[in-house]
C-alpha positions as CSV (number, residue, x, y, z in Angstrom):
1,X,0.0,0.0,0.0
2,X,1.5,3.3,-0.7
3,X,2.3,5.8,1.8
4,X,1.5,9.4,1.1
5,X,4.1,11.9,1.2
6,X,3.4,16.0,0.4
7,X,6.7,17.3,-1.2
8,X,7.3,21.2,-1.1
9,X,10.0,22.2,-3.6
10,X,10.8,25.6,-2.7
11,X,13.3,27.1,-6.2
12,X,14.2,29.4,-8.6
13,X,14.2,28.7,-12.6
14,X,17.6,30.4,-12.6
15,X,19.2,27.9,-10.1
16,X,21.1,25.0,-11.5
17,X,21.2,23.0,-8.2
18,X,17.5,23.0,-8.3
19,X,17.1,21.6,-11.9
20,X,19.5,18.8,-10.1
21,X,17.8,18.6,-7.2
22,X,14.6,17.9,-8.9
23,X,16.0,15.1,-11.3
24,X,17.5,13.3,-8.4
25,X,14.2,13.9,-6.6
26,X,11.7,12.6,-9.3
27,X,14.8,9.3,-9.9
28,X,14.5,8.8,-5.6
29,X,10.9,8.7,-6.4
30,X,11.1,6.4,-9.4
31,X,13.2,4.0,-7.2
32,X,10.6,3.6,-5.0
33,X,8.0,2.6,-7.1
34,X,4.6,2.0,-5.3
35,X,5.7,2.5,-2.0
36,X,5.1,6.1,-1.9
37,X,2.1,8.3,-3.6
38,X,4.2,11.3,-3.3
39,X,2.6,15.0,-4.7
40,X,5.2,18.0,-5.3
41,X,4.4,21.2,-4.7
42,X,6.6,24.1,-6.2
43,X,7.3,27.5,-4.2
44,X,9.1,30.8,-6.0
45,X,12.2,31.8,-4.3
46,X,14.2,34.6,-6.5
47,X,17.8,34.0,-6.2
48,X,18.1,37.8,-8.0
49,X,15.1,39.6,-6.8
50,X,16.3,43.0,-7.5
51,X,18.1,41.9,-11.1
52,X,17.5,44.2,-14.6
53,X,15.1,43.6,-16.8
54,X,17.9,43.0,-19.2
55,X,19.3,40.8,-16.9
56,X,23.2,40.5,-16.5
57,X,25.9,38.2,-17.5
58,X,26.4,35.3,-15.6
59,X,30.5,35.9,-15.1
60,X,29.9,39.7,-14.3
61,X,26.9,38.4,-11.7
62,X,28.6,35.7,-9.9
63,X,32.0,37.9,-9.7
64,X,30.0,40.1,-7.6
65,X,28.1,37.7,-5.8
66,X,30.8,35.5,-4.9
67,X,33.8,37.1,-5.9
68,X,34.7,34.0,-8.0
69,X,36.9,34.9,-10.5
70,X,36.3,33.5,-14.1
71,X,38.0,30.0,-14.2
72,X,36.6,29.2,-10.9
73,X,33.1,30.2,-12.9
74,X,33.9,28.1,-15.2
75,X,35.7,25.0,-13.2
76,X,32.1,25.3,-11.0
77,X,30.0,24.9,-14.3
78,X,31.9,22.0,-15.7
79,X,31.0,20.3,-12.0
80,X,27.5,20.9,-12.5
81,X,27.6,19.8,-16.1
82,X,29.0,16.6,-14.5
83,X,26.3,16.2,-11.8
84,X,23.4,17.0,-14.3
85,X,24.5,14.5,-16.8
86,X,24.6,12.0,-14.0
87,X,20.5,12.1,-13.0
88,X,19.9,12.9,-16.7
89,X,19.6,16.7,-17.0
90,X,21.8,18.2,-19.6
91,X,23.1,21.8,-19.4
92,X,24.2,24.4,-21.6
93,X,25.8,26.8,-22.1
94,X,24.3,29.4,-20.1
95,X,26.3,32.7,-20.1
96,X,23.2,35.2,-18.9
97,X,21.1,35.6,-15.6
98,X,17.5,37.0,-16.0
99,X,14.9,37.9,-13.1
100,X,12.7,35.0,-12.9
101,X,9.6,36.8,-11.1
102,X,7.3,36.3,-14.3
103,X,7.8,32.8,-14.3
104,X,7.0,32.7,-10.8
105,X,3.8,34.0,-11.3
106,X,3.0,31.4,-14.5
107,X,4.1,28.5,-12.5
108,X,1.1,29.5,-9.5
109,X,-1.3,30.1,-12.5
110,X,-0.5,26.2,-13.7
111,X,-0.7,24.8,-10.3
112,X,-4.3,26.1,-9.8
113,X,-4.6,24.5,-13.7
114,X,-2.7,20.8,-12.0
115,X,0.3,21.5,-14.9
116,X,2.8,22.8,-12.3
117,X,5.3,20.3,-11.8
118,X,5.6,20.0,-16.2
119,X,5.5,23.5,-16.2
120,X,8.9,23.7,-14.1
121,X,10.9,21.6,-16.0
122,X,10.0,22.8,-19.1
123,X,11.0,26.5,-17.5
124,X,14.3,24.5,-16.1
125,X,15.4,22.9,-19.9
126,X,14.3,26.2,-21.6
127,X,16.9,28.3,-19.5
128,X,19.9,25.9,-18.4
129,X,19.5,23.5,-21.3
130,X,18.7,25.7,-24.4
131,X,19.8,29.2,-22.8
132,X,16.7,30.8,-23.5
133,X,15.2,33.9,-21.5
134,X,12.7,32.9,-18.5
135,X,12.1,36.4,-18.6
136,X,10.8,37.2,-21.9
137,X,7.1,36.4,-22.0
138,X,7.6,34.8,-25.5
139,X,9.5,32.0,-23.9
140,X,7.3,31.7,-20.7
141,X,4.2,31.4,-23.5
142,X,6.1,28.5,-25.8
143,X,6.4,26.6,-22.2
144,X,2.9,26.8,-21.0
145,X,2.2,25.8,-24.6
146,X,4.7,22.8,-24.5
147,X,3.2,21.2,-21.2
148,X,-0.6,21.6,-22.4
149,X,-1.0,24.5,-20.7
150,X,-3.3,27.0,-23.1
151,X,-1.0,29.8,-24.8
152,X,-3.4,32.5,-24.7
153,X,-4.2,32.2,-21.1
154,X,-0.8,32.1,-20.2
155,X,0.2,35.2,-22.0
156,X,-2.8,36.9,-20.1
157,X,-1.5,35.5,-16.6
158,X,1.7,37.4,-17.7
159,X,0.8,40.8,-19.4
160,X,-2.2,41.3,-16.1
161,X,0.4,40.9,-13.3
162,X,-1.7,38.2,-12.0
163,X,-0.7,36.6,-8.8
164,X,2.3,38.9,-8.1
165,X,0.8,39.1,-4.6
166,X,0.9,35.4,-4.1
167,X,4.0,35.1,-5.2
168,X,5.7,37.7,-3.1
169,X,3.3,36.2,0.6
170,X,5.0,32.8,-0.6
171,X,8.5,34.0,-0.8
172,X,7.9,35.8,2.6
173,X,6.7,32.7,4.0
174,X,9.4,30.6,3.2
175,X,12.0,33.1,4.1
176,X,10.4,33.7,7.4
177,X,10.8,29.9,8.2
178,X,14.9,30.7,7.5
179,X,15.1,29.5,3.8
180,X,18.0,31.0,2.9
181,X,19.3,28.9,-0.3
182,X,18.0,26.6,-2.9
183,X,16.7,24.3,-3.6
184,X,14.9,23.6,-0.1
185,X,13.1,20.4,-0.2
186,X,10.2,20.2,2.8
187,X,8.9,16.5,3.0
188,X,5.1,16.3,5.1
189,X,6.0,19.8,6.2
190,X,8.2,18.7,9.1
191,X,11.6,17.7,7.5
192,X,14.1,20.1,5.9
193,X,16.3,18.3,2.7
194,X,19.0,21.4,1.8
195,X,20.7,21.6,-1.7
196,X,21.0,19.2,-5.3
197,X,21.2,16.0,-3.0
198,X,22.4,12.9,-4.7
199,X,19.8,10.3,-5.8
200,X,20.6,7.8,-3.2
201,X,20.7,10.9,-0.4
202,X,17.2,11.9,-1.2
203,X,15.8,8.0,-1.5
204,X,17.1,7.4,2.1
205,X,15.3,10.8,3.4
206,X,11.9,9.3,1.9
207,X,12.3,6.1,3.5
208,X,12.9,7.9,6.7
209,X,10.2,10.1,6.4
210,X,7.9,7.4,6.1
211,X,8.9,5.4,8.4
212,X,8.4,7.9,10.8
213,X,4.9,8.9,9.5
């Protein structure tokens, strides 16, 4: 008999330890078959809240951020080439960072359609896979489309400012509760999974978890 297990996968598209995190996530899942009915739920965090419209490029932004200079920029994106190729995810060259607060807002507009969880990992491919701008409404538009999402809705969602509120109480919420970094994987609301685990990390959390429930 499975054993229900509520998922909240708090993230930002532009993170690429979330688009790992969630691909060892859904392979923990996978592994586990029948023995867990499990439901993620996705929550906006903005890893560059007060970014440009134009955005910024992604050696100029982590410089600042981190102070890394480029080869460690690139010795660090090589790593996570590495790890995404290992749970399937394939990354490309990204060399831009975009505000992501649009795509927040579709992503709450497809979980009140049930296409959430498709909707995010198209977002994820579209921007570390193919490069392309999670900030330009044409994209956000081609991804709704993708998942079965309808276009024209979508592109109302994003020229109305729809759900900005929501968006901003959830990102409040979460940071209140000390969520600092991403991604920030809450299993049945009680237990706290930090960072792009490894498959096997986040299949021995489940079991855990339920065997605790």
């Amino acid at each position: 008999m499975s054993q229900a297990l509520t998922i909240d996968f708090v993230s930002d598209i532009a993170c690429p330890w979330c688009a790992i995190g969630l691909s060892s996530l859904q392979l923990a899942l996978s592994r586990l078959g029948d023995e867990v009915d499990a439901k993620i739920v996705m929550h906006p965090f903005e890893l560059n809240p007060q970014m440009d419209p134009e955005g910024e490029a992604i050696v100029d932004y982590l410089g600042k951020k981190y102070g890394r200079t480029p080869a460690q920029i690139a010795e660090t994106q090589a790593m996570i080439r590495e790890r995404g190729e290992s749970v399937g995810f394939t990354f490309g060259p990204r060399t831009w960072v975009y505000n992501t607060f649009d795509a927040h807002r579709l992503l709450h507009w497809a979980g009140l359609e049930g296409r959430q969880l498709p909707l995010k990992l198209a977002l994820l491919r579209a921007y570390h896979a193919e490069g392309r701008d999670p900030s330009d409404h044409a994209v956000l538009v081609d991804a709704a489309r993708s998942v079965g999402l309808d276009a024209d809705k979508a592109g109302e969602v994003l020229r109305s400012g729809a759900y900005a509120d929501e968006v901003r109480e959830e990102e409040s919420k979460y940071q209140s509760m000390g969520i600092q970094s991403v991604p920030s994987i809450i299993f049945n609301g009680r237990y706290l999974v930090s960072g792009g685990q490894s498959v096997e990390a986040f299949e021995q959390a489940i079991r855990q978890v339920l065997a605790e429930a």
